[in-house]
C-alpha positions, 0 to 999 in steps of 0.5 A, a space after each residue: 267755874 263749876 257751873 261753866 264746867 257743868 256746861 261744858 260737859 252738857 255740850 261735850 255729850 251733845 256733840 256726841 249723841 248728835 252724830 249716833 242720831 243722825 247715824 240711826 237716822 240715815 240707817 233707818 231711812 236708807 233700807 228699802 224693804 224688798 218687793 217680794 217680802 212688801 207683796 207677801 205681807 199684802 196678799 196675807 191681808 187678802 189670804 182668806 178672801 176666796 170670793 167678793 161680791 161687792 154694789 157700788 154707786 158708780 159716778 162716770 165722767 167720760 169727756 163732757 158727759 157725766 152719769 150715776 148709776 149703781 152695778 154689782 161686781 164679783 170677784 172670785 180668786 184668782 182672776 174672775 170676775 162678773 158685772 150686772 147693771 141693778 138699774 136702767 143707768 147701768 148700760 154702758 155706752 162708753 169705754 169700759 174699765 178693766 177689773 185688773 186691779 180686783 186681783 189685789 183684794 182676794 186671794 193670790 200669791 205674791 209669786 203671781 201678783 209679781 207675774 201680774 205686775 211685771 206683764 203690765 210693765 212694772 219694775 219690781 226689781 225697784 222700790 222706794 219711799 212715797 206719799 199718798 195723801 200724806 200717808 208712807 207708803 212704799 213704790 214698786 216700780 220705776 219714779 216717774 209721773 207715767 210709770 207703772 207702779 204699785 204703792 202699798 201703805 207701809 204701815 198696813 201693808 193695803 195697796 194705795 194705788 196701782 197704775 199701768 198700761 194695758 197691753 195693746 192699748 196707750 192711754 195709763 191706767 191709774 187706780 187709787 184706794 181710799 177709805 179701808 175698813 176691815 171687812 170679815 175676811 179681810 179689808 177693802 176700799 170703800 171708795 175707788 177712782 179709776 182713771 184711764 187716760 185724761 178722759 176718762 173718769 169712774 169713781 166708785 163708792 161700795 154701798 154693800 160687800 159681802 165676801 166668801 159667797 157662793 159664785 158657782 152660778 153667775 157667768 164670769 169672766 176671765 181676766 186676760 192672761 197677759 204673758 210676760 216678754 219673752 227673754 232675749 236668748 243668748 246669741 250662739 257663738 260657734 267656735 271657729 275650728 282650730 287650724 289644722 296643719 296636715 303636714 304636721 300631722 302626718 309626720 306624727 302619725 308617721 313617726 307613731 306608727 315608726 314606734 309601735 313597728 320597732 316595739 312589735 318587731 
């Protein structure tokens, strides 16, 4: 009998503590952190990161052709950038790719990386759970497939993939990172894949970085400012004029002036 007490008392305190589990459980996997705190942890990984020049090997897929070829890029913070071929492969003949996505790795704020986002059409009013490669990270922007979106690793706060549609032109651009390593100022990707549309196909491979250097002397580009739709202005409602009774008013004003009369007389 002891023993069947004893078991009875075991299943009484599981049928407890079942439910307080379940209840951390829902707590834990229900709170989503806000965009603005997610972004501000990212930009404090790239906060000293003034200035990167960075070689890559470039492996280019564009339709049925395939190319190899190595480049140098710099970025300069907040939105600068210039590319220069170091070998006779490194002429471009196809569809270029934009350099957005650079503005994640050097120094920003949040406030502008969210000015960013939204003018390539990311919802940063929405954030959820996701994967990357099996990796937890948090979305911002809208579920779907062909949304824009940035997913920043939720452990290191590192941006894992970010995709969007530049203004002016259909096709989505989807930019993955992979392989970071912490460089002396900050982290960076040592392998980056750049996809615009289905045919269209750069994967990048950093052969060197070196960050914080002088770029005073290089010609660079600007990314285009792109601007944010303007709001929709409320409608001016003009209030319609209270009807007016002349007659009614007469008589006041007659009876007023009666008044003032007789007081003065």
């Amino acid at each position: 009998m002891a023993h069947i007490s004893f078991l009875n008392r075991i299943k009484f305190y599981i049928c407890l503590a079942v439910p307080v589990i379940l209840l951390k459980a829902t707590f834990a996997a229900g709170y989503v952190m806000p965009s603005d705190q997610l972004l501000d942890f990212m930009c404090n990984n790239f906060k000293k990161v003034r200035t990167v020049s960075i070689v890559y090997s470039t492996f280019q897929t564009s339709g049925i052709n395939e190319r190899v070829f190595t480049e140098q890029i710099w970025l300069e913070s907040p939105d600068r950038f210039s590319v220069k071929a170091l070998d006779r492969m490194g002429n471009r003949d196809t569809v270029s790719p934009d350099l957005l996505y650079g503005q994640l790795f050097v120094m920003n704020s949040s406030e502008r990386i969210e000015r960013l986002l939204l003018s390539l059409g990311v919802d940063i009013s929405q954030s959820s759970y996701t994967r990357v490669d099996g990796v937890i990270s948090i979305m911002i922007g809208e579920k779907g497939a062909d949304t824009p979106k940035l997913i920043i690793e939720k452990e290191r706060f590192l941006p894992l993939l970010i995709s969007y549609r530049i203004p002016g032109e259909g096709a989505l651009v989807t930019v993955t990172f992979r392989d970071y390593q912490k460089t002396v100022s900050g982290w960076h990707p040592f392998e980056i894949i750049y996809k615009k549309g289905d045919s269209f196909t750069e994967k990048y491979t950093v052969q060197s970085i070196e960050e914080n250097i002088p770029v005073n002397t290089l010609p660079m580009s600007k990314n285009p400012e792109y601007q944010l739709p303007p709001k929709a202005e409320p409608e001016k409602v003009t209030p319609e004029p209270s009807p007016v009774n002349s007659e009614a008013d007469t008589e006041h004003l007659q009876d007023v002036l009666k008044t003032y009369e007789e007081q003065y007389r």
